[in-house]
C-alpha positions in Angstrom: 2.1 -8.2 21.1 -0.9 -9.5 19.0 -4.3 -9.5 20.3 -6.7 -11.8 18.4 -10.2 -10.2 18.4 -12.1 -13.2 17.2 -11.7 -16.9 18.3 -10.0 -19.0 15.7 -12.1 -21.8 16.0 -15.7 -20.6 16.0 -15.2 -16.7 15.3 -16.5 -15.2 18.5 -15.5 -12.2 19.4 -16.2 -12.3 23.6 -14.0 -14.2 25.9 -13.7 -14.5 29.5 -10.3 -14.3 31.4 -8.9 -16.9 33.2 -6.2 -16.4 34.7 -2.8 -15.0 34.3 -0.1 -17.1 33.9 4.3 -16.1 34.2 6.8 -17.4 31.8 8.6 -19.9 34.0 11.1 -21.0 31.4 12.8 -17.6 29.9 11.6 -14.1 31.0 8.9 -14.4 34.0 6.8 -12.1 31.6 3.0 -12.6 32.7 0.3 -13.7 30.2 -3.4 -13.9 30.0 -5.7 -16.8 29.2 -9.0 -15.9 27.8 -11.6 -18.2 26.9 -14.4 -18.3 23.8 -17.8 -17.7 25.6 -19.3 -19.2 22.9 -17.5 -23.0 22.1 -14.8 -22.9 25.3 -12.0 -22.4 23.4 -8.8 -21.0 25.6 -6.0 -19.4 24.0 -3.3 -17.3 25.2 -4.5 -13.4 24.5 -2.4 -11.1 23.7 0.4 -13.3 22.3 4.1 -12.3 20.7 4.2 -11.5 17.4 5.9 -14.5 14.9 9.2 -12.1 14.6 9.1 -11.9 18.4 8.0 -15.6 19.6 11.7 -17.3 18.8 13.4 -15.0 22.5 11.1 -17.0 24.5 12.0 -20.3 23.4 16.1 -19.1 24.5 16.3 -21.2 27.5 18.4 -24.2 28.7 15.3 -25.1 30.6 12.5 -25.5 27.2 13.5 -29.3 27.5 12.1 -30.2 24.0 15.0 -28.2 22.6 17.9 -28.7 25.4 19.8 -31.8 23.9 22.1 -33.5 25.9 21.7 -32.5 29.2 22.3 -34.2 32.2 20.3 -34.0 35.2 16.8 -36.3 37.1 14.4 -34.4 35.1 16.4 -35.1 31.6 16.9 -38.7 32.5 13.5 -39.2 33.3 12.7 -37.7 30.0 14.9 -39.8 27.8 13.6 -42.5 29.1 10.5 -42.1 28.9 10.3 -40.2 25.6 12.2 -43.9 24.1 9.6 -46.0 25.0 7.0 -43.4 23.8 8.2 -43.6 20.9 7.4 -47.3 20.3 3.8 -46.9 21.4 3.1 -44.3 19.1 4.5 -46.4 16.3 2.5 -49.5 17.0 -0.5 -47.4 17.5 0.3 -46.1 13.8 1.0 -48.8 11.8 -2.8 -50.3 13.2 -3.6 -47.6 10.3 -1.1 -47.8 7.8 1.4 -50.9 7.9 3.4 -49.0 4.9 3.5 -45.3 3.2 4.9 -42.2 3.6 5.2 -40.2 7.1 6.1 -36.7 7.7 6.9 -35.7 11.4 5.8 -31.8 11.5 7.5 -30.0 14.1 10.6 -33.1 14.4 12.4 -30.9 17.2 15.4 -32.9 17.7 14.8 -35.5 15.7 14.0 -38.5 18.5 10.9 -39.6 16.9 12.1 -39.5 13.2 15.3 -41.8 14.3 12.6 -44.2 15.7 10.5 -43.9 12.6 13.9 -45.0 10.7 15.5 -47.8 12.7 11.9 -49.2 12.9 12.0 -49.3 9.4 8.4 -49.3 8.4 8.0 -45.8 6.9 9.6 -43.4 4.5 9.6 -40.3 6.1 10.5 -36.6 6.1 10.6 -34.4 9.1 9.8 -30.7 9.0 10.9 -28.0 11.7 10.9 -24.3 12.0 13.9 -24.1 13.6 17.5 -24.4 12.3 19.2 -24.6 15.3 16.7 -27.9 15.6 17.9 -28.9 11.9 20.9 -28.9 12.5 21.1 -30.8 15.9 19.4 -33.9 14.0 22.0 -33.6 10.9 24.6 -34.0 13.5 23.5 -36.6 15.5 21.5 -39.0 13.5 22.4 -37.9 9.8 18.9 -37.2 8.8 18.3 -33.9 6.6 14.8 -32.0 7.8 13.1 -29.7 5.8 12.4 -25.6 7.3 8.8 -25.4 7.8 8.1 -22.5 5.0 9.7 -25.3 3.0 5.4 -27.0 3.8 4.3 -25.5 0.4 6.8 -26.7 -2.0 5.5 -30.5 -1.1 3.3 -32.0 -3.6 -0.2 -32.5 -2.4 -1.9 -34.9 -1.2 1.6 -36.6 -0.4 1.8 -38.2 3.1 -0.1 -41.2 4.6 0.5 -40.4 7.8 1.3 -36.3 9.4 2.7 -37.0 13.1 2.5 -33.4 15.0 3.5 -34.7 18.8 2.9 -31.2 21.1 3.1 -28.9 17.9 -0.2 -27.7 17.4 0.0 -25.9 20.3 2.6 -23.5 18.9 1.5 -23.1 15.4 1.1 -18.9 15.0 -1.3 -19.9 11.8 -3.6 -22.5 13.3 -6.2 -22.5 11.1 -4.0 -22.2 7.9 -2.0 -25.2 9.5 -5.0 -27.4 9.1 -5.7 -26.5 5.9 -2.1 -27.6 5.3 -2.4 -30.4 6.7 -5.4 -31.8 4.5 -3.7 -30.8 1.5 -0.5 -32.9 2.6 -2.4 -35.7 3.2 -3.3 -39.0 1.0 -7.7 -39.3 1.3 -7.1 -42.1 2.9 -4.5 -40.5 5.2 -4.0 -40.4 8.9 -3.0 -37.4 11.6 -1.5 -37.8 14.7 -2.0 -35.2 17.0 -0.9 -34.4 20.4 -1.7 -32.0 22.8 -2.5 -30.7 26.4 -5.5 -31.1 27.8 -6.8 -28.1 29.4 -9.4 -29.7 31.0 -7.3 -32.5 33.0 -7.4 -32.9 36.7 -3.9 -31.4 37.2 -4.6 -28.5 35.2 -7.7 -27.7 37.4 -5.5 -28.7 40.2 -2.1 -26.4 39.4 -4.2 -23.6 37.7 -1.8 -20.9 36.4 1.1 -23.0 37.6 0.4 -25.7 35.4 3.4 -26.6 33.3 1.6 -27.2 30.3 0.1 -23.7 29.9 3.9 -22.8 28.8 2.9 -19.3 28.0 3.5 -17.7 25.6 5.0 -20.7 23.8 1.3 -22.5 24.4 -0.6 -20.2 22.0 -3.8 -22.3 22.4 -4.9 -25.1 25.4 -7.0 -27.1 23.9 -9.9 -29.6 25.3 -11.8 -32.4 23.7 -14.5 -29.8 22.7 -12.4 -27.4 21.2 -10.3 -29.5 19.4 -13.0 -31.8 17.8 -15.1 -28.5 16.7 -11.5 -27.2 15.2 -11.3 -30.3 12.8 -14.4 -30.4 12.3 -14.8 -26.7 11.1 -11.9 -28.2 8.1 -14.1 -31.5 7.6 -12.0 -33.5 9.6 -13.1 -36.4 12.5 -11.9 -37.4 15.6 -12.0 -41.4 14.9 -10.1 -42.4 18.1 -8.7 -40.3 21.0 -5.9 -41.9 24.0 -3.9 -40.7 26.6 -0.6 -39.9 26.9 0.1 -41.3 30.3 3.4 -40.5 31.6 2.6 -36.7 30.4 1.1 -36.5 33.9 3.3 -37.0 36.3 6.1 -35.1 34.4 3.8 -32.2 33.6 3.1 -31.8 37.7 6.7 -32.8 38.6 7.6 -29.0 36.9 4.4 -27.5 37.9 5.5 -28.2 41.7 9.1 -26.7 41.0 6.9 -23.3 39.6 5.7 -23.6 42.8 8.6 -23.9 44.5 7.3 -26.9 46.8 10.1 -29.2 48.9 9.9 -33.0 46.6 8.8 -31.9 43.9 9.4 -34.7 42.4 7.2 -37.5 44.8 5.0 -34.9 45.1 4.4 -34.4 41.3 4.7 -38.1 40.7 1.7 -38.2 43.3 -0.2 -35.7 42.0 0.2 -36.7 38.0 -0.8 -40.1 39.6 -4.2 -38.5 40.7 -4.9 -37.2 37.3 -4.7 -40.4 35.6 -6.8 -42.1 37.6 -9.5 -40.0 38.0 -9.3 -39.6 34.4 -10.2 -43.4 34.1 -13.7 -42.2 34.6 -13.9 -38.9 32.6 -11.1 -39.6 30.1 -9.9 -36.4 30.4 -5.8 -37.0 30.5 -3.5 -34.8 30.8 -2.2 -35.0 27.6 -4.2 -36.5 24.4 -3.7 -38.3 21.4 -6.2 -37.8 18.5 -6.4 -39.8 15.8 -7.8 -37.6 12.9 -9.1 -38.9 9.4 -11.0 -36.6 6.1 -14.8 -36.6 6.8 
């Protein structure tokens, strides 16, 4: 396991724990969360190694990589994943009505197929893993670049960089960023979504909250953290929006962690809650930041 001794966004070297949280989805391992005591940053701490991270993403239930299931929970998903898919493309093109996309981190290629039949873009998608790859060669045709593929791309190529719950993952965070710029046109746009750490339902379900996914979830980011992280690579936050169905599924699984009877009203309640008290507060359960060069 790797311990980081210094936070990644401001270079701290104290933290406060948490909580603890188990891997629900693979090995029931338990992880720590510390926190930054200087900018809030939380981050899972120790974390696996890179040559060790890909055993805990071996599991039917990591959803983002289970194609073709059948089941509520995968219905649900589908379903609303589809017409996610179209919000995030009209929210794009109110930036850039033509260009060049990448998707980084394209898992099984749902977004990309939308960004094609739409028709708008040109685009490339970008994953780390082959088994990934290959699942969208096979079922849409489209051929996706590894990620240690990222520095043989030209810079400043892309006028738009989608990374829909990626960030999160990245082993390298602040060498991703500095990736990112260099893939991007001046004028260019990132799309970023992530947790928000700071939600209702994460206050609410604590260690049990779905979107910790440790160790998977390397960092859990807030609006805080994450606006000092771009700006520390003289980026901006120009626009930030919910994800809004990210709440209700997110405490759907955290009640089954819990092992609660209905856990699906009972989530759909509770992810219910979050959003509207985060009417007031605007902290969602998941976020959207639209991110532009200082």
């Amino acid at each position: 396991m790797e311990n980081l001794n210094c936070c990644l966004v401001c270079g701290h070297s104290q933290f406060s724990t948490l909580f603890s949280c188990n891997d629900f989805v693979a090995t029931g391992e338990t992880f720590q969360l510390q926190r930054c005591n200087n900018c809030s940053f939380l981050f899972t701490n120790p974390r696996p190694e890179t040559s060790e991270i890909g055993r805990y993403y071996k599991s039917d239930q990591y959803i983002s990589h289970a194609g073709n299931k059948a089941g509520l929970m995968y219905n649900i998903y589908d379903v609303v994943r589809n017409y996610s898919i179209k919000k995030k493309l009209a929210l794009i093109k109110r930036f850039h009505t033509s260009g060049k996309l990448m998707d980084l981190g394209c898992g099984l290629g749902d977004f990309l197929n939308g960004v094609r039949q739409d028709g708008v873009f040109e685009f490339v998608g970008v994953d780390i893993s082959e088994d990934a790859i290959k699942h969208v060669k096979n079922k849409f045709g489209i051929n996706v670049l590894l990620e240690n593929q990222l520095d043989t791309l030209r810079q400043n190529s892309f006028d738009v960089i989608t990374q829909w719950h990626v960030l999160e993952h990245v082993q390298l965070l602040n060498e991703r960023i500095v990736e990112l710029k260099r893939l991007l046109k001046p004028n260019g746009t990132l799309f970023i979504a992530v947790p928000n750490s700071e939600s209702w339902d994460a206050k609410y379900y604590k260690e049990f909250w779905d979107a910790y996914d440790v160790p998977r979830h390397l960092y859990h980011f807030n609006q805080k953290s994450f606006n000092l992280l771009m700006k520390k690579h003289g980026l901006n936050v120009i626009e930030t929006h919910p994800l809004i169905f990210d709440a209700p599924y997110v405490s759907m699984r955290s009640e089954t962690h819990q092992k609660h009877i209905f856990p699906f009203l009972r989530g759909a309640f509770m992810g219910l809650t979050s959003t509207v008290i985060a009417q007031k507060n605007k902290d969602y359960s998941s976020l959207l930041f639209v991110v532009k060069n200082a």
